[in-house]
N, C-alpha and C positions, 0 to 999 in steps of 0.2 A: 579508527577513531582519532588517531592523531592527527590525521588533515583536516578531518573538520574542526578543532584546535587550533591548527596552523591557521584556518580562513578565518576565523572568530580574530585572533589576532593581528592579521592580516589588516580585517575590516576595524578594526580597532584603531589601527596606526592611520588609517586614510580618514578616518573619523575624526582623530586627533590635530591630522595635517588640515583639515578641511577647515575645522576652528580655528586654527592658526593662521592662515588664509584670511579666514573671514574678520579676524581682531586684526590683523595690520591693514586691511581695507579699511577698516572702521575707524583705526587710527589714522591715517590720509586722507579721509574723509575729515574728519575732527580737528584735527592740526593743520592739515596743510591747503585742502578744499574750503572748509568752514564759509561757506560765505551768508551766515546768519552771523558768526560769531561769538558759537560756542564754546568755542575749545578750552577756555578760560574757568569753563563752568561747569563744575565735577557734577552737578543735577543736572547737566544737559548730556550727556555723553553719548547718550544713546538715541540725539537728533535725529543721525542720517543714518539710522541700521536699517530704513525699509530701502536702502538706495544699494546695501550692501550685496541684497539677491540680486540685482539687476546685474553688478558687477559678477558675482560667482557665475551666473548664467551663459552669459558670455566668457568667459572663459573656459567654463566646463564644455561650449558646443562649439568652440573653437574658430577659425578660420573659415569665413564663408559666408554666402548671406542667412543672415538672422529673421526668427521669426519678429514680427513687429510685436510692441511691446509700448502701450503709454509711458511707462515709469524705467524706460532703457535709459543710458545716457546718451543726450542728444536732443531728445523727443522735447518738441514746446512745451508739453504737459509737465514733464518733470524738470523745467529751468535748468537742465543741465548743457551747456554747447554754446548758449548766448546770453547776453543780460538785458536782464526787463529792462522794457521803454518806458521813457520817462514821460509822465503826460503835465503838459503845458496848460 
């Protein structure tokens, strides 16, 4: 009975790290990424949290090519890698 205690706890602490992970993404996104311009604006905080799985994603499957992904960073779809053209 105490190892499945130990794994509860275990999963616990990588649970914990996982959110921690994901709040300092979200703060780099917000602060230092922002490019709408929220960061200023404690109603907006939670802008770019759908951009945040794409970031955990990638990092959880590590090194290698990735599955494709519209909302990856990089992808035209998701404005991440280049800035919109300006129309004349």
């Amino acid at each position: 009975m105490s190892l499945g205690v130990r794994q509860t706890q275990t999963m616990t602490s990588k649970e914990q790290r996982a959110r921690e992970i994901q709040e300092t993404i979200r703060d780099v996104l917000v602060h230092d990424w922002d490019p709408v311009g929220v960061g200023g604006v404690p109603e907006a905080q939670d802008e770019y949290d759908s951009y945040v799985g794409a970031f955990t994603d990638s990092w959880y499957q590590g090194p290698g090519p990735r599955k494709s992904r519209s909302t990856s960073p990089g992808s035209s779809k998701s404005g991440w890698g280049s800035r919109p053209r300006r129309r004349l």
